[in-house]
C-alpha positions in Angstrom: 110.0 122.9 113.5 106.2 124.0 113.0 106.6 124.5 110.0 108.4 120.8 109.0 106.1 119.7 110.8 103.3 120.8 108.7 104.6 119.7 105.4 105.5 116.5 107.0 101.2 116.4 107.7 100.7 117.5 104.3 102.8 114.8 103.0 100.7 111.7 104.9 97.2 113.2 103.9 98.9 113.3 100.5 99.5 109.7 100.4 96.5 108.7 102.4 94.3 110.3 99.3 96.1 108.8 97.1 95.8 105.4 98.6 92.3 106.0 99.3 91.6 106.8 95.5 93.2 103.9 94.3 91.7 101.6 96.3 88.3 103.0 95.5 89.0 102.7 92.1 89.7 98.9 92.5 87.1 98.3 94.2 84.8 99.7 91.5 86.4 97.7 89.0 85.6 94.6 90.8 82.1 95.9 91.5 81.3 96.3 88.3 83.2 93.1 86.9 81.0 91.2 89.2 77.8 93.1 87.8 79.1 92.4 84.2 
């Protein structure tokens, strides 16, 4: 069970990086759309 449970953690900080990122990443692009 530990162990599931560990990859299961892995798994959401895996997505909640990748959500992160790419939500970064559009805000930037509106950032610098505005600036332009």
């Amino acid at each position: 069970v530990g162990s599931l449970q560990i990859l299961a953690w892995l798994i959401i900080a895996e997505i909640m990086v990748y959500f992160f990122t790419s939500t970064a990443q559009c805000t930037q692009l509106l950032i610098d759309r505005r600036i332009m």
